[in-house]
N, C-alpha and C positions, 0 to 999 in steps of 0.2 A: 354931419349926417347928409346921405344924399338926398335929394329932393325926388320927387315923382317921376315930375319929366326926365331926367338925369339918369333915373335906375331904367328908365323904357327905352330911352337909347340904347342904354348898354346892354342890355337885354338884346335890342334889336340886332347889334355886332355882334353880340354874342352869338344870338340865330344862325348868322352868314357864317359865323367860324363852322358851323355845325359840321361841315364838308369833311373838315380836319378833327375835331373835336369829339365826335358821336359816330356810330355806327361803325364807323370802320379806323382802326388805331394802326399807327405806323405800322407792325410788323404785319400786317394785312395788305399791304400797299403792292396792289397786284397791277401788273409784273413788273421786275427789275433786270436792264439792260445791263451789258458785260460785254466786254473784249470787242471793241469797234474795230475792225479792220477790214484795210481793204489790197488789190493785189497792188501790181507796181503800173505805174503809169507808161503805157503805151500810144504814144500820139495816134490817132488815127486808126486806135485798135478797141479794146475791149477792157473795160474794167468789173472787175468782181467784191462783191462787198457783202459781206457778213457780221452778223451780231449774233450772240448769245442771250434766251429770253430765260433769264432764272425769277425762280421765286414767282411761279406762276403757277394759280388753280388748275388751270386746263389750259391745255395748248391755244394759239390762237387759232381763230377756224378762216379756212379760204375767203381772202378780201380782208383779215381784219391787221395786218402785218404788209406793210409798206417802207420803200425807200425813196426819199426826195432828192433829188440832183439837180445838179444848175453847172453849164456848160459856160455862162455868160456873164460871170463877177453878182449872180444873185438878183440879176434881172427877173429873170424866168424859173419855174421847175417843173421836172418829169414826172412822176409818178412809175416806179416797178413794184410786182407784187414782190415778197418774200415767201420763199419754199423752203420748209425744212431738211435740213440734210441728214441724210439715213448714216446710221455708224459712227454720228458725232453723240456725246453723251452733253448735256449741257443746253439743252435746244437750241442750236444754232442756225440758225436762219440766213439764205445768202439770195442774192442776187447778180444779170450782170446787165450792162447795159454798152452800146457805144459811146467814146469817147471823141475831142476832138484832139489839140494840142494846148490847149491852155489849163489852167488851175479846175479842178474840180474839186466843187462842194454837196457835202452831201450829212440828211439826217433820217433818222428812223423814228417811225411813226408806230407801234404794234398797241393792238387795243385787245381787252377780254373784256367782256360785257359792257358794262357802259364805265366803263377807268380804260387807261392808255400811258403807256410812258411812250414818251417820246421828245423829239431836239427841236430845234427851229434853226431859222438862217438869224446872223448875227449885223443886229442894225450898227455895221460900224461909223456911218456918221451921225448916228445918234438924230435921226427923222422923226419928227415927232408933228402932228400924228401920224406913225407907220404906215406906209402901203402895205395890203398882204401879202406881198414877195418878202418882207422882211418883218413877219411873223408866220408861226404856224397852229392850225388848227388839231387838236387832237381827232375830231369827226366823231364826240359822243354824244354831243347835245342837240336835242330834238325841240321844235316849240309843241304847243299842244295841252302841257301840263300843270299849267298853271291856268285857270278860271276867274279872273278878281274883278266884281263889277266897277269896281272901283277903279286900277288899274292893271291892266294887262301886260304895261310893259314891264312889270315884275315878270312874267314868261319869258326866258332865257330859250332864243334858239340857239346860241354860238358860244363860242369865245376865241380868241386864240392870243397864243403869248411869244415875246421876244424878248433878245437882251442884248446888252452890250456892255461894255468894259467898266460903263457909270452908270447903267438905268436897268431894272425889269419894269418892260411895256406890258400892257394890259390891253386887249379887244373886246368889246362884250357888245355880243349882238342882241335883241329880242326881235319879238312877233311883231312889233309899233313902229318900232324906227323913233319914239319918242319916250326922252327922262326926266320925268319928274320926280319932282324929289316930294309931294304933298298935294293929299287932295285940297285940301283948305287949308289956310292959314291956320286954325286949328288943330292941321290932323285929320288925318293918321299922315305917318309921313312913313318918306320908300326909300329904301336903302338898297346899294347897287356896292358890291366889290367884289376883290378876287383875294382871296385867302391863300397866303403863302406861311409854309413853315419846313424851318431847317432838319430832317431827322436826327441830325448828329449832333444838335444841342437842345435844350433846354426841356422841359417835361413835356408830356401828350396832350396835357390840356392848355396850351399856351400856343398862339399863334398869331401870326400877324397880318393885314389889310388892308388892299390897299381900298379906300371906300369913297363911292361917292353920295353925299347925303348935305342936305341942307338944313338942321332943323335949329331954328331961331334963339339965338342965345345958349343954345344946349352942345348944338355939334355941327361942325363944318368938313367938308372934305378934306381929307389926311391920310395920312400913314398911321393906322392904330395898333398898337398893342393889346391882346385880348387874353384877360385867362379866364374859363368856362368855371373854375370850381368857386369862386364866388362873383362874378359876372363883371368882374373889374375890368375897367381899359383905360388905355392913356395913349393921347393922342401926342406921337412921338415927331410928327416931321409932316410938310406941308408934301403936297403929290402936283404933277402936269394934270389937267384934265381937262377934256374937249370934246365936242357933240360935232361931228361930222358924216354925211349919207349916210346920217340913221344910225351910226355905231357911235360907242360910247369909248374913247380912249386914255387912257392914265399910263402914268411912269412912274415908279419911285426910284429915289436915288440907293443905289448898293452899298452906299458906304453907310447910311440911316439904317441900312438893314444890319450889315456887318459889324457897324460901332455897338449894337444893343445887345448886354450880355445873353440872350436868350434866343440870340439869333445868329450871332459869329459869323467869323469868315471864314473857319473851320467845315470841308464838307467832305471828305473821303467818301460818301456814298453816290458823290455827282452828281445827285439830284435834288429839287425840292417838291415838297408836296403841296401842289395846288388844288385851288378850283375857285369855282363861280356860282355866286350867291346872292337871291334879293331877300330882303324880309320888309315887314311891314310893322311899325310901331301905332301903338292906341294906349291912352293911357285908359282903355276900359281890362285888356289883357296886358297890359306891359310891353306886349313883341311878338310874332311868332314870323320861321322861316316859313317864305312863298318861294323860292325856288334854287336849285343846287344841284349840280353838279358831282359827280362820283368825286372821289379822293382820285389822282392822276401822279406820275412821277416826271419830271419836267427835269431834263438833260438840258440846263444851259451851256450848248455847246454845240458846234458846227464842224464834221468833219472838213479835213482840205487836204488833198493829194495832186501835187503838179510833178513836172516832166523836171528828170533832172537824172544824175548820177545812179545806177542801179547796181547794188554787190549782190553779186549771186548766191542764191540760199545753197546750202552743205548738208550731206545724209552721213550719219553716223550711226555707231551702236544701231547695226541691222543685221537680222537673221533668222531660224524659222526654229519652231519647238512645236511638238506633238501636246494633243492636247486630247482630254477625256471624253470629247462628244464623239458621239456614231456616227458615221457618214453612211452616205449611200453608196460611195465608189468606194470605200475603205478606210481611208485614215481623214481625218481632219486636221488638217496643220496650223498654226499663227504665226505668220510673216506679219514681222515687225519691222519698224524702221524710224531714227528721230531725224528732224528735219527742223532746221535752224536758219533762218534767215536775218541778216544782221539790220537790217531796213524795218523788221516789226512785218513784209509781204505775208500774204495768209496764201496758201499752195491752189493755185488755182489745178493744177493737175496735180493728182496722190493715187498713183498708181503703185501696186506689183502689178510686173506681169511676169506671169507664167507659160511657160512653154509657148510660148510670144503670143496671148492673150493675156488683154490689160484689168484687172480685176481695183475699183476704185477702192480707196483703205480710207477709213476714219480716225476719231481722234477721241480723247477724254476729255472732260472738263475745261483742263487749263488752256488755253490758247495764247500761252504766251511766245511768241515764236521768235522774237530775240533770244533769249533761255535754251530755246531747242523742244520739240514736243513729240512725243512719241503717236506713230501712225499704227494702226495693225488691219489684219482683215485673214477672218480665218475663210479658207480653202477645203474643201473636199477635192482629195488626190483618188488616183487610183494605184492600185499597188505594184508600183513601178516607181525608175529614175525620172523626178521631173526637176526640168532649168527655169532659175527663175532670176528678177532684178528687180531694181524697185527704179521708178524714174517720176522726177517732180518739178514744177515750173513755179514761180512765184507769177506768170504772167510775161515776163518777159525774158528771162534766163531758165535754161534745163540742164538738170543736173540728173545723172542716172549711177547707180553700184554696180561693181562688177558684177556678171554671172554668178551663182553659186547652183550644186545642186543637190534637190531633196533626193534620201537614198532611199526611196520607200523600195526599189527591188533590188537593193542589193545590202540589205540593214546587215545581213549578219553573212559570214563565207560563204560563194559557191559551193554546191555539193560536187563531190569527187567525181572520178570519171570512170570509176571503176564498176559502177553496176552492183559491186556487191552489198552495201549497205542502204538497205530501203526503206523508206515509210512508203508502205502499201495504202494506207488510209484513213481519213479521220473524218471524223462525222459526229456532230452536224456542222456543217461549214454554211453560215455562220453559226457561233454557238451564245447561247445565255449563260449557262451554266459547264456541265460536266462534257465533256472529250475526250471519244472513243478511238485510240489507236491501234492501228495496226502497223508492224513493221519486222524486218528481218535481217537478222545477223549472220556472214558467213562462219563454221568453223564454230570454234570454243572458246573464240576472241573475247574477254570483257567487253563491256559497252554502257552506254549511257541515254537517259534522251530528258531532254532537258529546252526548258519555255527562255526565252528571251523575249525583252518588248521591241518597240522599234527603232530606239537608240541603241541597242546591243548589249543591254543589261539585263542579268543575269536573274529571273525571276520564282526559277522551282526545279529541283530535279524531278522529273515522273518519275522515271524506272533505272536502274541498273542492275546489270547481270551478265550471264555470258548469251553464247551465240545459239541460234534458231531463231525461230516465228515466235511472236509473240504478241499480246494484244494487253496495253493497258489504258489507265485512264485518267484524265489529269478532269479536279475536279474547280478550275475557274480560279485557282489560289494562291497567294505566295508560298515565301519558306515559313512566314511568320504565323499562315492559315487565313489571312486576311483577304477579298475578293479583290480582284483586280480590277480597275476599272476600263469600261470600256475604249476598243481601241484596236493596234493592230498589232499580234504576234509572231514571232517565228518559232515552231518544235523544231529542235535540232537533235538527229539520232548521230551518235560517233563511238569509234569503236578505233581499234589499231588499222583497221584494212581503209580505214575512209568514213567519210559522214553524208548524210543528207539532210533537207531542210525542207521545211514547208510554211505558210501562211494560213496565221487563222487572225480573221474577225470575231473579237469577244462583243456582245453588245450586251447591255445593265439596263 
């Protein structure tokens, strides 16, 4: 059976898991990054970089969406904000910045309230304790919140976290610059960790820590194992830890993490769910949390894109199709276009242009651009011939499609030259519903008059008979009796002597 002091510890780890454990449960883990890419490396030119922010409450608001860069092997980094890009579905967010001719690294910081997913730079020789060029900060932790007369430095202002191929580092700043682990040799004693757990394995109430804590014969700083549903832990692996300018630093080894079935080395979702956490043990209460940290998603990984060989991206499967919305000039068209780039480049230019005005195009979801990803961007035409193409850079290569062009005035035959077969008039132009014609037949000719859409398909006969003035009315409808949806028409009057035609805007 456990003893007192034994269940207040575990109590007290337990408290620190709370970050993972209570209030906010994996599928809540706001927001979740996607599709890291960036363009192609141009020495001395300009790079562009975008992420996808899925699986988020509310958009990030201006300032809380960042990109970190380092020009200098992770010496140093920049700070760009991130802007939303319009006509992408998926939130995708991009940036650009100058380049020089060397290796560039770069990671994404995006924050919603006080949670943030985000990457850091990669301590590859493994510095211990880390400078903060090789760690990063999410920027959600404030001091202030914690009041403890006892101690204060349970008040978390910071944290920030790294990794590398053998460790996840640990930073934990407070208000003191000082860690104690107990008021008195009796108690209460202070517990300081960062709570890490894998989504992709083991249950919701299980998580692990890295902790630092002193308490006498009971528990020593380590790597613990924690499940919340009956307040169990075990202390699975010893940790790095060190007190330097006031910050408090730890490491655990990855493979202590990895080896523990509850943790794996299994992680398809690329992230894990951290945070930072003190609590306070008494054996008058058993434990409670003194301060913590949002639940966070933590991208151990480090973009890199250097100067080197570049295949140029490919447009395929492109073209234009009429589509059901009303424009103000007349038809509304979707130019499409897929664009495949074999390098994974994301299109720093995605253009149609039209009658040599460059209108920018978007994209869906998927951004996987090895695969091929389809572009569109609908058009308000006016009703006339217009020339268009579509033309796209990854950055350093442009690639453009032939001309092609839209037949908004000549959808369906010229009318004849002979004068004698007329539509007099139709009204109301534009119309919602019913249209009122007028038109004239020479002679005692048969005839016909008949709706086509903008494609040249075949949509209703109005009237047939023979020849004179006549006036009828076509009431908005197929052959079927069904409304047609909004859009652009041509009446076509014909008869043996010749035909005419006209244009009608339907709008719904």
């Amino acid at each position: 059976m456990k003893t007192i002091p034994t269940v207040l510890v575990a109590v007290a780890l337990v408290a620190t898991s709370a970050i993972v454990l209570t209030a906010v449960t994996r599928d809540r883990i706001p927001p979740e990054l996607d599709d890291f890419r960036n363009s192609a490396h141009i020495a001395f030119g300009e790079m562009t970089v975008n992420v996808d922010v899925a699986e988020s409450e509310s958009p990030p608001l201006p300032g809380e969406s960042s990109v970190f860069y380092s020009l200098d092997g992770q010496a140093s980094w920049s700070e760009v904000e991130l802007v939303e890009l319009t006509g992408y579905s998926g939130g995708t967010r991009e940036a650009s910045f100058a380049i020089a001719d060397g290796e560039v690294r770069y990671y994404f910081v995006v924050r919603e309230d006080s949670s943030a997913a985000f990457g850091s730079p990669e301590n590859v020789g493994d510095i211990f304790p880390p400078p903060s060029n090789l760690t990063a900060d999410p920027g959600t932790e404030d001091g202030g919140d914690v009041v403890d007369p006892l101690n204060n430095s349970l008040d978390l202002d910071g944290f920030r976290v790294g990794y590398s191929d053998s460790f996840l580092y640990a930073t934990l700043s407070n208000v003191t610059g000082s860690w104690p682990t107990a008021h008195t040799i009796f108690g209460p004693w202070f517990v300081y960790s960062l709570v890490v757990d894998n989504p992709d394995a083991g249950e919701d109430s299980i998580a692990f820590a890295l902790v630092y804590a002193n308490v006498p014969l009971i528990a020593q700083s380590g790597l613990f194992f924690v499940d919340a549903r009956d307040t169990t832990y075990e202390r699975i692996a010893d940790i790095d830890h060190e007190i330097s300018n006031g910050d408090l630093h730890m490491r655990c080894s990855l493979e202590d993490l990895y080896s523990h079935p509850y943790f794996g080395s299994s992680n398809p979702s690329g992230y894990y769910s951290l945070g930072a956490g003190t609590a306070t043990a008494w054996l008058a209460n058993l434990g409670e949390k003194a301060d913590s940290t949002c639940v966070h998603a933590y991208y151990h990984r480090t973009e890199r894109a250097a100067a080197g060989p570049n295949t140029p991206p490919s447009l395929m499967s492109f073209g234009h199709e009429h589509t059901d919305q009303q424009g103000v000039n007349g038809a509304v068209m979707k130019l499409y276009v897929t664009y495949s780039d074999p390098d994974g480049h994301l299109p720093t230019v995605r253009n149609a242009v039209v009658d040599g005005v460059p209108v920018e195009m978007g994209a869906g979801p998927d951004h996987d651009y090895e695969e091929g990803v389809q572009f569109s961007v609908d058009v308000d035409l006016t009703l006339e011939d217009h020339l268009y193409y579509f033309s796209f850079s990854d950055g350093a290569a442009t690639v453009e499609t032939v001309a092609d062009t839209i037949p908004l005035g000549s959808g369906i035959d010229p009318p004849s030259a002979t004068g004698a077969v007329a539509l007099n008039s139709l009204w109301p132009r534009p119309s919602s519903g019913t249209v009122l014609v007028s038109f004239e037949l020479p002679g005692d000719d048969a005839g016909s008059l008949d709706v086509y859409d903008v494609a040249g398909r075949h949509i209703r006969r109005v009237w047939s008979g023979r020849g004179g003035r006549h006036d009828s009315a076509w009431d908005g409808r197929d052959e079927s009796g069904k409304p047609v949806t909004s859009g652009v028409y041509f009446l076509k009057l014909s008869s043996s002597r010749g035909h005419d035609s006209a244009k009608l805007v339907m709008l719904r």
